[in-house]
MARBA-3410 file (N, C-alpha, C, O; in Angstrom, 1 decimal):
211
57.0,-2.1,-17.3,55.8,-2.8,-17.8,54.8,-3.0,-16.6,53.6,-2.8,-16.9 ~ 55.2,-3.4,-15.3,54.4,-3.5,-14.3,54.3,-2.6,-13.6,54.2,-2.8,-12.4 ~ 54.5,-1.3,-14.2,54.0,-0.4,-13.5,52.8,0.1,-14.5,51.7,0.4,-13.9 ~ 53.0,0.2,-15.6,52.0,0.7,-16.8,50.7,0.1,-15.9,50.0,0.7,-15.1 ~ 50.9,-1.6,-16.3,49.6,-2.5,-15.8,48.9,-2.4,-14.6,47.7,-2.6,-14.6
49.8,-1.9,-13.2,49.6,-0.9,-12.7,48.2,-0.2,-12.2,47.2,-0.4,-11.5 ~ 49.1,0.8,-13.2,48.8,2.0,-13.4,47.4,1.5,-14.3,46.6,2.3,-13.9 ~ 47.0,0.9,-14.9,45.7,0.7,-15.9,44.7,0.3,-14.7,43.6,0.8,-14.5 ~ 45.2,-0.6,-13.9,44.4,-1.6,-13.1,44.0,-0.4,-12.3,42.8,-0.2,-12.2 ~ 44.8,0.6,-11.8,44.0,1.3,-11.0,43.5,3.0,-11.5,43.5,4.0,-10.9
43.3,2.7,-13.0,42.5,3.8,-13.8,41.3,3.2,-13.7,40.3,3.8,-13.4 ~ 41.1,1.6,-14.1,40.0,0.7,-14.3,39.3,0.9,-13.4,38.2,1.4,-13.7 ~ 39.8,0.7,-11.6,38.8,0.9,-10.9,38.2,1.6,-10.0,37.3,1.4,-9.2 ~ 39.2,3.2,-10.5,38.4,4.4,-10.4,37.6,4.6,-11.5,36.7,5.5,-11.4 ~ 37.6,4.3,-12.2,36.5,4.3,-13.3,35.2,3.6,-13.5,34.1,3.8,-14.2
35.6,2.5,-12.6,34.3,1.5,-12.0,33.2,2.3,-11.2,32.0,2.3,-11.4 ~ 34.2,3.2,-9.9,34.3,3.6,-8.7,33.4,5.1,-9.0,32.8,5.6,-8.1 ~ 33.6,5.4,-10.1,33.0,7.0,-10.5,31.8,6.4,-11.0,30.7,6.6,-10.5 ~ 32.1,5.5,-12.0,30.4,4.9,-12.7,29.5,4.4,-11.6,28.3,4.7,-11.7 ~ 29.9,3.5,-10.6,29.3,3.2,-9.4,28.5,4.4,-8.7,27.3,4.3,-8.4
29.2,5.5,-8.4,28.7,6.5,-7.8,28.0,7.3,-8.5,27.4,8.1,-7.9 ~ 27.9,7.4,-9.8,27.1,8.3,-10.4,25.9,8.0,-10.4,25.0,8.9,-10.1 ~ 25.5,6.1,-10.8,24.5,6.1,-10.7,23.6,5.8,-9.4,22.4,5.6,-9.4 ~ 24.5,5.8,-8.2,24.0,5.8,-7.1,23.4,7.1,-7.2,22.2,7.2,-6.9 ~ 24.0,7.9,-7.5,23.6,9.4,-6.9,22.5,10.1,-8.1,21.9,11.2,-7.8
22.4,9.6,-9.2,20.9,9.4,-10.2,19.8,10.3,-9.9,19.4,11.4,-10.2 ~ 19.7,9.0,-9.1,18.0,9.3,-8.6,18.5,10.6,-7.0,19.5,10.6,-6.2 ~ 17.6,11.3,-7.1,17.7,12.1,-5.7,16.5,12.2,-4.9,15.4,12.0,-5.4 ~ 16.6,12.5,-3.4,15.6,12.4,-2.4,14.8,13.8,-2.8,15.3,14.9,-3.2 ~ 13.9,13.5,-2.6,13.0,15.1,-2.9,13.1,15.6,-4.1,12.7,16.7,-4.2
13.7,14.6,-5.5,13.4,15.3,-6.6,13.0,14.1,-7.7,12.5,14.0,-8.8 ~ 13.4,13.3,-6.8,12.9,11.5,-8.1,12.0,10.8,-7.0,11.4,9.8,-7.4 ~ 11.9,11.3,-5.3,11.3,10.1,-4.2,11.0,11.3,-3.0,11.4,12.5,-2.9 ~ 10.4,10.6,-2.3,10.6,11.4,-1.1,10.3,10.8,-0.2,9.6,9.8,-0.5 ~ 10.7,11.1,1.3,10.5,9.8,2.2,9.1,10.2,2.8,8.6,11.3,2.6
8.5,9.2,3.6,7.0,9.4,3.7,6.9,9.9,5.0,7.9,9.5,5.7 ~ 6.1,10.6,5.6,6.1,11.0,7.1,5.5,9.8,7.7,6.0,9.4,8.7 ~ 4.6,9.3,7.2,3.8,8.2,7.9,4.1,6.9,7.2,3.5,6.8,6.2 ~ 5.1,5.9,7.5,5.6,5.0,7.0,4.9,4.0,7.7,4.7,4.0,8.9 ~ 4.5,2.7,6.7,3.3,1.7,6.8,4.3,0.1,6.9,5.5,0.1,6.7
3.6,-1.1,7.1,4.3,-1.9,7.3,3.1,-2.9,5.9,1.9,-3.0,5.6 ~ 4.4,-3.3,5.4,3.8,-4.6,4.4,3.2,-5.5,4.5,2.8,-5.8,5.6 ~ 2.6,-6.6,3.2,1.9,-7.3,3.4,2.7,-9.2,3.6,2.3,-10.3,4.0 ~ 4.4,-8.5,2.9,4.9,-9.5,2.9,6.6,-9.1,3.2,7.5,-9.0,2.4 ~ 6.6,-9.0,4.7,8.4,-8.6,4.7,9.4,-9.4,4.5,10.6,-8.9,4.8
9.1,-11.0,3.9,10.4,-11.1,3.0,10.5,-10.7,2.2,11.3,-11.1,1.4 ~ 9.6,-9.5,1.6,10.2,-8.9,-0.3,10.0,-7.8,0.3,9.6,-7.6,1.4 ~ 10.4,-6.8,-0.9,10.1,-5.2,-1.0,9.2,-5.1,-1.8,8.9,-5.5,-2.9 ~ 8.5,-4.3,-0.9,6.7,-4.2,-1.5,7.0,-2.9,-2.3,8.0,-2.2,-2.1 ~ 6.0,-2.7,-3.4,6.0,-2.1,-4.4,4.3,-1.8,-4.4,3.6,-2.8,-4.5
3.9,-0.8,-4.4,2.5,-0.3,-4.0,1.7,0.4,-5.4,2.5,1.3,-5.8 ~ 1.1,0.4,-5.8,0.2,0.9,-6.7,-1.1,1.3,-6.4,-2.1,0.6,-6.4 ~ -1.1,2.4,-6.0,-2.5,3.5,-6.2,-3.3,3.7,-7.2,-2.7,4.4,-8.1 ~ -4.1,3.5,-7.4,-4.4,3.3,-8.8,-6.1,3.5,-8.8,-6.4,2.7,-7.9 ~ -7.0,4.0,-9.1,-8.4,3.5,-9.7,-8.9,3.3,-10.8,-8.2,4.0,-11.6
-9.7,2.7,-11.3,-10.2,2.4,-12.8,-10.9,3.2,-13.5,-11.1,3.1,-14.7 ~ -11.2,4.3,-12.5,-12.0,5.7,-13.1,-10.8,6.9,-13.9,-11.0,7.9,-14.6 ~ -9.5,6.3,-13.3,-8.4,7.1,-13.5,-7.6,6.8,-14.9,-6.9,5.9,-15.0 ~ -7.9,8.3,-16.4,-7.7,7.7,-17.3,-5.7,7.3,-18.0,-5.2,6.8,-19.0 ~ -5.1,8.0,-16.3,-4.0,8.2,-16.3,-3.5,6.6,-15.8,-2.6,6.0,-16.4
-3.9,6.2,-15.0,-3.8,4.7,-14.4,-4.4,3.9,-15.7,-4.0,2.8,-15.7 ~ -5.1,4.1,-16.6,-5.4,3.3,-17.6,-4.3,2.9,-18.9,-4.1,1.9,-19.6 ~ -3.7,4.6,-18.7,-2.6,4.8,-19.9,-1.4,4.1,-19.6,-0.5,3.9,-20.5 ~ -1.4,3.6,-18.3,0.0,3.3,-17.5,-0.2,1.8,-17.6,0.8,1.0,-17.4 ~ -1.4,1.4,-18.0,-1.6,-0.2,-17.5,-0.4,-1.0,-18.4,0.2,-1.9,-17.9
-0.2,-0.6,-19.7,0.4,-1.4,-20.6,1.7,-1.4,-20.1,2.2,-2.6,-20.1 ~ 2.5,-0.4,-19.4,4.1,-0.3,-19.0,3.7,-1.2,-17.4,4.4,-1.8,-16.6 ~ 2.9,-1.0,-17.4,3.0,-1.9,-15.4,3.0,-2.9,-16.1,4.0,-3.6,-15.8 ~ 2.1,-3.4,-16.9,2.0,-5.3,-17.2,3.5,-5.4,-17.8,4.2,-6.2,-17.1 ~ 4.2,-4.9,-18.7,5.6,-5.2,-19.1,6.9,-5.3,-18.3,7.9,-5.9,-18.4
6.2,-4.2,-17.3,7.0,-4.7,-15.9,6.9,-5.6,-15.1,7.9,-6.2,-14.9 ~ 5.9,-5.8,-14.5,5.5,-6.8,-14.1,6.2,-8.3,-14.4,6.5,-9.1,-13.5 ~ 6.3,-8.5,-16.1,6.7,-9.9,-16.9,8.2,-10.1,-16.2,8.9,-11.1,-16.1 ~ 8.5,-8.7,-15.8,10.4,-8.9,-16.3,11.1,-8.2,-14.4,12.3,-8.0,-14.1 ~ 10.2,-8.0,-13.5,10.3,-7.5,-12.1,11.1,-8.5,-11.1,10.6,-9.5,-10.6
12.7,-8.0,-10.7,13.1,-8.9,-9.7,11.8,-9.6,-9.0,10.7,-9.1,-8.6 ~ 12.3,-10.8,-8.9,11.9,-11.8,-8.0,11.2,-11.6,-6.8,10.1,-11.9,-6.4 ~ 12.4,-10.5,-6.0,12.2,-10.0,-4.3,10.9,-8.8,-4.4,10.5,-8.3,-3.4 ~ 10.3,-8.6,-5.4,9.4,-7.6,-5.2,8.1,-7.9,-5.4,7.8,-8.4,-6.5 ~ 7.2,-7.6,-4.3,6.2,-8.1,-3.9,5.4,-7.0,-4.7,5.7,-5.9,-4.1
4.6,-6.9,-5.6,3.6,-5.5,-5.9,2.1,-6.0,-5.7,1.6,-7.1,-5.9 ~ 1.8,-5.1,-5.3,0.4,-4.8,-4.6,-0.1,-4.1,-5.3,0.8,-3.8,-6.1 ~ -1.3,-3.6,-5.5,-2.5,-3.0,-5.8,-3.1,-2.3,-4.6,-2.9,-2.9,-3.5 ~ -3.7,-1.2,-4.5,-4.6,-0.6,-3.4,-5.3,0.4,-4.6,-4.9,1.3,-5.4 ~ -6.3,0.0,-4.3,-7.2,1.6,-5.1,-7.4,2.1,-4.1,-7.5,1.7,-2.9
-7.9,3.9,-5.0,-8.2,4.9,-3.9,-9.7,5.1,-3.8,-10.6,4.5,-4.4 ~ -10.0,6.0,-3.1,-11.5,6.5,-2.8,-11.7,7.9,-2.8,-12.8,8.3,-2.3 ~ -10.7,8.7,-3.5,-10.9,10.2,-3.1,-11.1,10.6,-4.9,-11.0,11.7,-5.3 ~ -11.4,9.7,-5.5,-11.9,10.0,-6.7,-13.6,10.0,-6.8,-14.3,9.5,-6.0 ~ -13.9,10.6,-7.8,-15.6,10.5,-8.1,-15.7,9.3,-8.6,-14.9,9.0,-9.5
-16.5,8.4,-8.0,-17.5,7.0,-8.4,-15.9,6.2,-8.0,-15.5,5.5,-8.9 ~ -15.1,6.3,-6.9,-14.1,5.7,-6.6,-14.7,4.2,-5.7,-14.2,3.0,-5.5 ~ -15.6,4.7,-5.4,-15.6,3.2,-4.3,-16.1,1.9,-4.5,-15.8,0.8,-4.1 ~ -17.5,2.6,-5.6,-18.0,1.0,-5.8,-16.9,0.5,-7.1,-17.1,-0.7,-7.3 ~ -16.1,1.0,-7.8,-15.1,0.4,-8.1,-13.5,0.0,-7.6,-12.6,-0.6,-8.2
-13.5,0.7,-6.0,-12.7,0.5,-5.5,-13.2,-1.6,-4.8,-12.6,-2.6,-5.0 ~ -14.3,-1.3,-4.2,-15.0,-2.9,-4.1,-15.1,-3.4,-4.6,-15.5,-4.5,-4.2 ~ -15.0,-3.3,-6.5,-14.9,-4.4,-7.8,-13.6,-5.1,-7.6,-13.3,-6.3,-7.8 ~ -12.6,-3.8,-7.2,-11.3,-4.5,-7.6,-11.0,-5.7,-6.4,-10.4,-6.7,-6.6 ~ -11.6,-5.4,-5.2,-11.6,-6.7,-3.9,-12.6,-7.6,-4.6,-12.3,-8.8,-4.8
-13.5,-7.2,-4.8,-14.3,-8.8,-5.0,-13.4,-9.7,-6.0,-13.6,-10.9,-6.0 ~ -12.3,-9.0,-7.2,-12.2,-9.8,-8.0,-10.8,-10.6,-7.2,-10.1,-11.6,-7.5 ~ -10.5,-9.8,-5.9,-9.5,-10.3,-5.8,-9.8,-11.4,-4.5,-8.9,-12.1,-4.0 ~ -11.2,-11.4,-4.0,-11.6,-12.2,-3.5,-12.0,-13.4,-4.3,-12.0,-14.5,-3.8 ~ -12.2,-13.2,-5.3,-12.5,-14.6,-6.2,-11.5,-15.3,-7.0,-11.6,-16.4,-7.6
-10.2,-14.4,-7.1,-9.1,-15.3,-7.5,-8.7,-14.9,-8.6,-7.7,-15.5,-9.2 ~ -9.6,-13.5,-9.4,-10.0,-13.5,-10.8,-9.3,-12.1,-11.4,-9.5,-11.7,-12.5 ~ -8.3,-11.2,-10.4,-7.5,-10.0,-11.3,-7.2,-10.1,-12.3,-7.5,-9.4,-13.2 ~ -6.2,-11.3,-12.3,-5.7,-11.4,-13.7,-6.3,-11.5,-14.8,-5.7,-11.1,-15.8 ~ -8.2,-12.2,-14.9,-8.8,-12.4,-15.7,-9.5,-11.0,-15.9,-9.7,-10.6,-17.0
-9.9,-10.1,-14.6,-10.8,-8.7,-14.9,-10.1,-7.7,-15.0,-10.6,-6.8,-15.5 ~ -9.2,-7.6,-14.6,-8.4,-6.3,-14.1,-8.6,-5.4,-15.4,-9.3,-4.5,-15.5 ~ -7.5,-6.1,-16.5,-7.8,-5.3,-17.7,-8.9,-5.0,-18.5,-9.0,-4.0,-19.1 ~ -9.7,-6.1,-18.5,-11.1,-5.9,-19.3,-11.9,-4.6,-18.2,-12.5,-3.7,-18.7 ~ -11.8,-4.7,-17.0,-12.9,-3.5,-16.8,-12.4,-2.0,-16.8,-13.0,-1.0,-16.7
-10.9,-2.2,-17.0,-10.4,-1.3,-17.5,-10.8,-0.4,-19.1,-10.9,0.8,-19.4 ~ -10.8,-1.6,-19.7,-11.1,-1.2,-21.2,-12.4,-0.8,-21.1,-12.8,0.3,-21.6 ~ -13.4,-1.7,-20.5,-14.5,-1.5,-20.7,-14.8,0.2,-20.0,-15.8,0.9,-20.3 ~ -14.1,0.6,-19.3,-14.9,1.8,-18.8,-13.8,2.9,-20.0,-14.4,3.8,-20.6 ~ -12.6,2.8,-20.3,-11.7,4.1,-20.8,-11.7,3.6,-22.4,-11.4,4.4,-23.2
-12.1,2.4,-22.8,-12.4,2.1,-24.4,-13.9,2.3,-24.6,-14.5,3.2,-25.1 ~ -14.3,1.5,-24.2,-15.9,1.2,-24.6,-17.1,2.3,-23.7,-18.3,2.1,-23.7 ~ -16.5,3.4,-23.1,-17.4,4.0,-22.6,-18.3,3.4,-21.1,-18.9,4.3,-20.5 ~ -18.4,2.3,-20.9,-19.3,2.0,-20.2,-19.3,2.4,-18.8,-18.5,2.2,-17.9 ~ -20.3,3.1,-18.7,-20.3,3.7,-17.1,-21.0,2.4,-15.9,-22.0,2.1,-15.4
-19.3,2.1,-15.9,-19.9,0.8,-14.7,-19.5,1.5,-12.9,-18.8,0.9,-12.1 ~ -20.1,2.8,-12.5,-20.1,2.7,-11.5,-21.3,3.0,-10.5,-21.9,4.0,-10.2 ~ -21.3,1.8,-10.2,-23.3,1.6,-9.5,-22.9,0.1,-9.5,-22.6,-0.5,-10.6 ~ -23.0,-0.7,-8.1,-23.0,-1.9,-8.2,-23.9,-3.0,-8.7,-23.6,-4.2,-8.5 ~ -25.0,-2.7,-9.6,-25.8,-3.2,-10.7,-25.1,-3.6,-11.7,-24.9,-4.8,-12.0
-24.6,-2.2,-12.4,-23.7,-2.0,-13.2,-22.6,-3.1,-13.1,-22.7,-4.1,-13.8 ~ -21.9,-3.0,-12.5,-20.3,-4.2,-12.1,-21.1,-5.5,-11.9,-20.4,-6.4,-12.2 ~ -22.4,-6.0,-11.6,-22.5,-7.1,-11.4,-23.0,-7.8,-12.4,-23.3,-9.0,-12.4 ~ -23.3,-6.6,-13.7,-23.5,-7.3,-14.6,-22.3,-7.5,-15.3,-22.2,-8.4,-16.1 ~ -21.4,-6.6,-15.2,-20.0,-6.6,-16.2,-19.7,-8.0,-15.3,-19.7,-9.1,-15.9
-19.4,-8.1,-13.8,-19.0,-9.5,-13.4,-19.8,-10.8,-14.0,-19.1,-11.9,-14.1 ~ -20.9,-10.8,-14.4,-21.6,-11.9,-15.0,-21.0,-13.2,-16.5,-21.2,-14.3,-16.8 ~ -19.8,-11.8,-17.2,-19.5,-12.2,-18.4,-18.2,-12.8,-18.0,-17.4,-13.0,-18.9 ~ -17.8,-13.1,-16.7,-16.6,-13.5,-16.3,-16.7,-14.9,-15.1,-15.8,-15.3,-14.5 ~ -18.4,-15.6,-15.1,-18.9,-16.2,-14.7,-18.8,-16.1,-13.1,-18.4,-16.9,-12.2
-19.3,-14.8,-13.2,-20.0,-14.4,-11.5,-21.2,-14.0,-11.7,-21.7,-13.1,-12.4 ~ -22.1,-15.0,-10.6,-23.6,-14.9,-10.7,-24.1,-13.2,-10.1,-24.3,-13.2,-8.8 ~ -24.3,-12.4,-10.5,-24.9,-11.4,-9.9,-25.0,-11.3,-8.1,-24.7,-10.5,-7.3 ~ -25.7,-12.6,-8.2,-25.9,-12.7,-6.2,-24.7,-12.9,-5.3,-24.6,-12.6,-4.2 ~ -23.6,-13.9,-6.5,-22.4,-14.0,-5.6,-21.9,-12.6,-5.9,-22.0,-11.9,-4.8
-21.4,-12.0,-6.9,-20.9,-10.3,-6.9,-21.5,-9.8,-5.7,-20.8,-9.4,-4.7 ~ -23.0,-9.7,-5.6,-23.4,-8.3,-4.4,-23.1,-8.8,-3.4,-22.8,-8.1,-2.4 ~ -23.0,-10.6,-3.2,-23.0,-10.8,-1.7,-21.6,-10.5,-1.0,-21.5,-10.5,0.2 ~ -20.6,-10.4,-2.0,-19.2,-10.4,-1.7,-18.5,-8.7,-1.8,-17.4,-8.3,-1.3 ~ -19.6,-7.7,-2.5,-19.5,-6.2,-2.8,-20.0,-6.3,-1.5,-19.1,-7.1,-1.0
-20.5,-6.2,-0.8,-21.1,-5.6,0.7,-20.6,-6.2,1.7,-20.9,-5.9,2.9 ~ -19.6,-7.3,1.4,-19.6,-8.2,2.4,-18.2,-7.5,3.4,-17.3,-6.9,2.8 ~ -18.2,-7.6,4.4,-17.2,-7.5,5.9,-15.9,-7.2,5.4,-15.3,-6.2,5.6 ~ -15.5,-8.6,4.5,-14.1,-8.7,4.0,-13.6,-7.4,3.0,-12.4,-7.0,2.8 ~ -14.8,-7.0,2.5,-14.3,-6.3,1.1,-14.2,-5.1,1.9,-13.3,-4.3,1.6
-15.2,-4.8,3.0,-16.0,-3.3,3.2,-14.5,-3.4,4.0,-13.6,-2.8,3.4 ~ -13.9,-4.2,5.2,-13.0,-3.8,5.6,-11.4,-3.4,4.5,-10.6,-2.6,5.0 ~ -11.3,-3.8,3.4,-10.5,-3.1,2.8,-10.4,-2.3,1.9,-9.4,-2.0,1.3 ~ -11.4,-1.9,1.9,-11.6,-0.3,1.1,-11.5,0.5,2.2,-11.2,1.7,1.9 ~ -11.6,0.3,3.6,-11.5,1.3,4.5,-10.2,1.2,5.0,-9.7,2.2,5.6
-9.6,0.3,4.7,-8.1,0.1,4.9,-7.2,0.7,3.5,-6.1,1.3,3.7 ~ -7.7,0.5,2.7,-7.3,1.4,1.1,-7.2,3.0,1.7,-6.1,3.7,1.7 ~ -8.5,3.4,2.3,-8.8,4.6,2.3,-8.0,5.2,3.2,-7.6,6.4,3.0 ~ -7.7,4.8,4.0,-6.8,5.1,5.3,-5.2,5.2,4.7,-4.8,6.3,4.8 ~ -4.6,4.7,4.3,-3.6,3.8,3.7,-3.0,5.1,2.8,-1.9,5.6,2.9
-4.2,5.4,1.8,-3.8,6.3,0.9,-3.9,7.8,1.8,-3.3,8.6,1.2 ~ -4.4,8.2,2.8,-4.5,8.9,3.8,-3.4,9.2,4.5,-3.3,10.4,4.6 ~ -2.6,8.7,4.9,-1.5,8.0,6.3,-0.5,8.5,5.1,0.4,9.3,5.5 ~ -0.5,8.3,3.9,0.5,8.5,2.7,0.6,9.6,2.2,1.6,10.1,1.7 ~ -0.3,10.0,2.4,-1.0,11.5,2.0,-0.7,11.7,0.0,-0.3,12.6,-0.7
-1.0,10.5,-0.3,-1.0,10.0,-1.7,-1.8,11.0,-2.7,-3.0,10.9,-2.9 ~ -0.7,12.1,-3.4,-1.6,13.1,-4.0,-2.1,13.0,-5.3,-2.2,14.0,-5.9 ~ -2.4,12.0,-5.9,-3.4,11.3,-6.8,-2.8,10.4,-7.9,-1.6,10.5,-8.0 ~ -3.5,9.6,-8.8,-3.3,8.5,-9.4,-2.8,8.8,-10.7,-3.0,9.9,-11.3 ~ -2.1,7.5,-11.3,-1.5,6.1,-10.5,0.1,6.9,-9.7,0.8,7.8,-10.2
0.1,6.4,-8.6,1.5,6.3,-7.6,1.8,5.3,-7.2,1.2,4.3,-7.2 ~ 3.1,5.6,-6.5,3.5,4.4,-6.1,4.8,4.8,-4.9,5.8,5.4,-4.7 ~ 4.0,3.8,-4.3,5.0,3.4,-3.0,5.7,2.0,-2.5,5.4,0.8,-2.6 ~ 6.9,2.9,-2.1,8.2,1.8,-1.8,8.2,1.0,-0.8,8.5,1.6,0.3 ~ 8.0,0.0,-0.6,8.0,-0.9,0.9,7.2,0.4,2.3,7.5,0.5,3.4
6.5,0.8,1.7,6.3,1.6,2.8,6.5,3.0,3.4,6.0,3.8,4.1 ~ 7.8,2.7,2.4,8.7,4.2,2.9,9.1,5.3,2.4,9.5,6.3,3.0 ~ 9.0,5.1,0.7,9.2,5.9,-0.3,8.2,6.2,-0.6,7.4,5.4,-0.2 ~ 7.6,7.6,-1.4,6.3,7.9,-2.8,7.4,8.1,-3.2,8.4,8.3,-2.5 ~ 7.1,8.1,-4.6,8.2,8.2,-6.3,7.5,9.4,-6.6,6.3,9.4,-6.4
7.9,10.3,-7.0,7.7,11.6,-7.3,7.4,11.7,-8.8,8.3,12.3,-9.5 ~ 6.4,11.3,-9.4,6.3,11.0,-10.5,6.1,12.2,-11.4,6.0,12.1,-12.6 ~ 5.9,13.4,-10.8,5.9,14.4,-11.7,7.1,14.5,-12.1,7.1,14.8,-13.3 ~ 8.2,14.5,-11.5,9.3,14.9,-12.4,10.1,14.2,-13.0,11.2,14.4,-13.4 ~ 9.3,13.1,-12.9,10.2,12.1,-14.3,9.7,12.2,-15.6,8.5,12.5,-15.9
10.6,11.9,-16.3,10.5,12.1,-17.7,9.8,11.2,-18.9,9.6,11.5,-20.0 ~ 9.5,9.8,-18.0,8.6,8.9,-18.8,8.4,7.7,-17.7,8.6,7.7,-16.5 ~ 7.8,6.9,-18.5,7.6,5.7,-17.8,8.8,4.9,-17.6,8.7,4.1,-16.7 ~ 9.9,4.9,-18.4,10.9,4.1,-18.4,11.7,4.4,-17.0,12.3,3.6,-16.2 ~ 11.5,5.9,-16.9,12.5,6.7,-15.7,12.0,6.1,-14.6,12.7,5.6,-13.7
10.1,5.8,-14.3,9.3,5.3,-13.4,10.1,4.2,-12.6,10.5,3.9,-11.5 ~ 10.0,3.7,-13.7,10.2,1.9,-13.0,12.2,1.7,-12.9,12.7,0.6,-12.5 ~ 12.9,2.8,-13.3,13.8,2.8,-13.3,14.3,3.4,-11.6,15.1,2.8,-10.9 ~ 13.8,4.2,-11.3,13.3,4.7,-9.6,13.0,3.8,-8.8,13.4,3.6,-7.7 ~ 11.8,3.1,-9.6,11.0,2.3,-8.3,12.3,0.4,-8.0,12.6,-0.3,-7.1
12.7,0.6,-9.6,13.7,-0.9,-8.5,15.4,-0.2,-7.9,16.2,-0.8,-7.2 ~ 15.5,1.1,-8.4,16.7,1.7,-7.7,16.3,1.9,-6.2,17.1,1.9,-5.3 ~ 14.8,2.0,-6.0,14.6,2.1,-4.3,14.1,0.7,-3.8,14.2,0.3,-2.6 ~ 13.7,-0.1,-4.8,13.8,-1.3,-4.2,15.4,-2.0,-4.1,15.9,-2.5,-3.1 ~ 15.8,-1.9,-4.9,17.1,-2.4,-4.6,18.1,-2.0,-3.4,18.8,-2.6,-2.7
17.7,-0.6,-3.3,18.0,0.5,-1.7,17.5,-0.2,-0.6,18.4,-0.6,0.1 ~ 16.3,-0.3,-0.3,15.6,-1.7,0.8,16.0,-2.8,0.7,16.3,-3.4,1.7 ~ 16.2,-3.5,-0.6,16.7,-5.3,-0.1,18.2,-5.1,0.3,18.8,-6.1,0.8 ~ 19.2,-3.6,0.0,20.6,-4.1,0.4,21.1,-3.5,1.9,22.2,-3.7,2.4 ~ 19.6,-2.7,2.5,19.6,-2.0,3.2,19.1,-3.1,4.7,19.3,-2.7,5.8
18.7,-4.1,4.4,18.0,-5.0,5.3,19.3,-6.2,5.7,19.1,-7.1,6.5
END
């Protein structure tokens, strides 16, 4: 009898021991991720940063918005996600400068999605900083605060830091996403959004067990 039991205890935990390794070995380098030649340092190194390339002109980054906010609700603790838009799209910048001013005023959460709709629902061609400072008005930003803060030092320095950023990554277009730095997720060859975010905390979970 105590050999049977045994014998089960240790089918159990080669069977643990296989399932353990299968799904380690899942995702693969160069076919689900790839490591980055130019690897960047975070905004916050007690978590694993999680990177989003993204612009608002981008109708593929609009389609995605609904699975990022769902993720978002339900995203280990340790993971820090960022936002960076890019600049190598047409009418990328003065909406790449919308998305700093809003985040200069405290207000993503309130615009992020509306100027999304507003440009891939409602048509509205908000790129021309006229344009955004009147879309900013309905979200109670005075026109004069919007331009003074679109031109201003703080913002201009991080769209040039966006620009570089997605550069150094050699980030081949939107929405992408990078791992603490060190990963792009190879999003073409996944099979949905679910596979996405199934990659991105398999390599986050790779960095927090790796530290």
């Amino acid at each position: 009898m105590l050999r049977i039991v045994t014998a089960l205890l240790l089918t159990l935990g080669l069977a643990t021991s296989v399932s353990a390794e299968q799904e380690h070995s899942r995702f693969a380098l160069d076919t689900h991720y790839k490591i980055l030649d130019v690897q960047g340092s975070v905004d916050d190194p007690s978590k694993v940063e999680v990177r989003e390339f993204f612009s608002y002109g981008c109708p593929h980054c609009f389609s995605l918005e609904p699975a990022v906010d769902n993720w978002l609700k339900e995203k280990p603790e340790f993971i820090d996600y960022v936002r960076t838009p890019v600049l190598f799209l047409r009418n990328a910048e003065p909406l790449a400068r919308a998305y700093y001013v809003e985040e200069a005023l405290g207000k993503v959460d309130e615009i992020h999605a509306p100027l999304f709709d507003a440009i891939h629902k409602h048509r509205e061609p908000l790129f021309s900083e006229p344009a955004l400072a009147n879309f900013f008005r309905k979200y109670g930003v005075e026109p004069e605060q919007f331009s003074k803060l679109y031109s201003s030092f703080g913002v201009s320095t991080k769209v040039r830091q966006a620009d570089a950023l997605s550069r150094d990554y050699k980030i081949p277009g939107v929405p992408n996403f990078v791992v603490n730095g060190k990963y792009l997720v190879l999003r073409q060859n996944l099979k949905s959004n679910e596979e996405l975010f199934e990659v991105i905390e398999y390599l986050a979970n790779k960095e927090k067990n790796d530290d």
